[in-house]
C-alpha positions as CSV (number, residue, x, y, z in Angstrom):
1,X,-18.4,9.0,0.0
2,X,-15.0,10.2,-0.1
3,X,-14.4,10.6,-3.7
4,X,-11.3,8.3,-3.5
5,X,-12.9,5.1,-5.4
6,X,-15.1,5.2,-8.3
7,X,-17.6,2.2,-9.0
8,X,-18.9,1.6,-12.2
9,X,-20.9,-2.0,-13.4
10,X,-19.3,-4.8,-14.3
11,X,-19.9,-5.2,-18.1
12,X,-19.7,-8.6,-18.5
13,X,-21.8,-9.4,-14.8
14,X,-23.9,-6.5,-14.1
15,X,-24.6,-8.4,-10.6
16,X,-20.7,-7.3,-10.2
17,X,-19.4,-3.5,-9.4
18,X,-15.9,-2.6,-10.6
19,X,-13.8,-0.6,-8.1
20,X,-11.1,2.0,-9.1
21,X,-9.0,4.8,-7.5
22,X,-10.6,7.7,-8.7
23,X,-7.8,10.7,-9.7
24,X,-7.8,11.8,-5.9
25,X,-7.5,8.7,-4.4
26,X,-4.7,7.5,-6.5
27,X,-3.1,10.8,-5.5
28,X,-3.7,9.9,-1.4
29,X,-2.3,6.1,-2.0
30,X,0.8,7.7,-3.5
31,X,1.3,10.2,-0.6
32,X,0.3,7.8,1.9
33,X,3.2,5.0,0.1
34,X,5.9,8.0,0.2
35,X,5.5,8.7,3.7
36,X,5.1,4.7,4.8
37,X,9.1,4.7,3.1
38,X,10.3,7.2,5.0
39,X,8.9,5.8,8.3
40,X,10.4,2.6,7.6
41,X,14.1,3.6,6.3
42,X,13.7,5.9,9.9
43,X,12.6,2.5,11.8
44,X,15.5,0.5,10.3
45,X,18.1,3.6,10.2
46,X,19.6,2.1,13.8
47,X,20.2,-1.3,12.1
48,X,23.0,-2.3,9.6
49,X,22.7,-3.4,7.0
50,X,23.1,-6.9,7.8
51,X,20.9,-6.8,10.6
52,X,18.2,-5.2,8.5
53,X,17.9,-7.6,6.4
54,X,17.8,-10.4,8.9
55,X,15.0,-8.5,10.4
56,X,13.1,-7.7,7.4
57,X,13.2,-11.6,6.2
58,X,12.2,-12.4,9.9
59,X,9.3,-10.3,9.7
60,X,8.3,-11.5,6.2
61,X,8.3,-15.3,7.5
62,X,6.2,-14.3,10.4
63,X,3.8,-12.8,7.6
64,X,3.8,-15.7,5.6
C-alpha cells in the first residue's frame, strides 16, 4: 500500500506472485541499513576490539 514492493505474476506459476523492492523501497532499505551501522559501531564503541569480537561471535552463536 506503501509503494515499497512491487508484485507482479510469476511467469512460470501464475498461482505464484513475485515480490520486489520497488525504486522507493530499495531507497528506505538502504537508509534504514546505513543508520542500523551507525547504531551498532555506537553500541560497540565502549568495547575493544577484542571484546567486540568476542561479543559479536557470542551473539551470533546465540542466533544460530
Amino acid at each position: 500500500a506503501r509503494g515499497r514492493v512491487e508484485r507482479r505474476p510469476d511467469p512460470d506459476d501464475r498461482r505464484r506472485l513475485l515480490l520486489t523492492l520497488s525504486a522507493e523501497g530499495a531507497a528506505l532499505a538502504g537508509r534504514v541499513a546505513e543508520r542500523g551501522l551507525e547504531i551498532s559501531a555506537k553500541t560497540l564503541e565502549p568495547l575493544s576490539p577484542a571484546e567486540r569480537d568476542t561479543f559479536l561471535r557470542l551473539l551470533r552463536q546465540l542466533s544460530d
